[in-house]
Structure formats: C-alpha cells, structure tokens
C-alpha positions as CSV (number, residue, x, y, z in Angstrom):
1,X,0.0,0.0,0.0
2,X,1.5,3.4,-1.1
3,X,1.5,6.1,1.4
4,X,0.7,9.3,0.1
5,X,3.3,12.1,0.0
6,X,3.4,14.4,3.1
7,X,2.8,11.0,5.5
8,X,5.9,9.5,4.0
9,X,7.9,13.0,4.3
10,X,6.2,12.9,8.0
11,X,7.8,9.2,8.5
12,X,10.6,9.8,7.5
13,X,11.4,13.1,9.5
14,X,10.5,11.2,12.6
15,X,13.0,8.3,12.0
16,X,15.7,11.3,11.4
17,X,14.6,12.8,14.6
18,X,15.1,9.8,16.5
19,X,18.6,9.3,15.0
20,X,19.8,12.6,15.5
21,X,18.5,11.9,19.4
22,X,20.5,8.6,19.8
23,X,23.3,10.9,19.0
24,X,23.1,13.1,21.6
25,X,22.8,9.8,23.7
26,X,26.6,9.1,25.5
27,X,28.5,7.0,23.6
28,X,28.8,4.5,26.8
29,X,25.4,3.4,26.9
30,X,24.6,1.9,23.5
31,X,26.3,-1.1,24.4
32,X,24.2,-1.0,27.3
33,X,20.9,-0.7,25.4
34,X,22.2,-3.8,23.0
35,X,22.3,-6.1,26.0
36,X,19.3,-4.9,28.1
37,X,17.4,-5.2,24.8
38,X,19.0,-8.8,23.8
39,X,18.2,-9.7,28.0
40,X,14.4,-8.6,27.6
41,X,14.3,-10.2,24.4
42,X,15.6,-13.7,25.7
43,X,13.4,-13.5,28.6
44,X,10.3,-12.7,26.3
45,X,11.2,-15.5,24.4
46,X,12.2,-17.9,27.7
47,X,8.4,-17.2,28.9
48,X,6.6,-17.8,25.7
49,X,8.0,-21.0,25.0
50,X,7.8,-21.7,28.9
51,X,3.7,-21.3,28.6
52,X,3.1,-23.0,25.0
53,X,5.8,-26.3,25.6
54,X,5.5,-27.3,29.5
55,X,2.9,-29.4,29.7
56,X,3.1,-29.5,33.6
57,X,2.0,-25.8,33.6
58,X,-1.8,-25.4,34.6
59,X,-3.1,-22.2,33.4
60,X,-7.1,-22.7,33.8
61,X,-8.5,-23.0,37.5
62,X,-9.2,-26.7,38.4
63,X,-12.8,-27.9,38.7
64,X,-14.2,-27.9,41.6
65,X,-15.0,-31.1,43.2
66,X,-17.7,-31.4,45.7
C-alpha cells in the first residue's frame, strides 16, 4: 500500500529525529541498550515457550469437586 506524499515525508522526519537523538545519547550506553534489549528479548522468548511447551504448567483454574 502506497503512502501518500506528506505521510511518508512525515515518517521519514521522525525516523531522522530519532537518529539525530540517539546521538546526543553518551557513547557509553549503547552497548548498554544492546544487552538490556538482547536480555528482555531472551526473557520474552524464555516465557513464551515456557507457557506453550510445558505441559506440567496449569493455566485454567481446576474444577471444583464437591
């Protein structure tokens, strides 16, 4: 789907923005960001396949009994 003109102009000064603010960001904490995003990512990953695979894992309330 084409975008018209001023909404791509509009995208494409945001992305621009956004670089030219991970610039004034210290040099120091990229790095940083890589591996608190890589950690979150893992751990995202680590939960979903933690809920679909485990078969163990109850995640609807038992039936009561009486």
């Amino acid at each position: 789907m084409a975008l018209p003109g001023g909404e791509e102009q509009q995208r494409a000064h945001f992305i621009t923005q956004r670089l030219k603010a991970l610039k004034k960001c210290p040099p120091e904490l990229i790095p940083l960001g890589i591996v608190v995003g890589a950690a979150v990512g893992m751990a995202a990953y680590s939960l979903g396949r933690k809920l679909v695979v485990d078969s163990n894992l109850r995640l609807n309330r038992s039936e009561k009994k009486h």
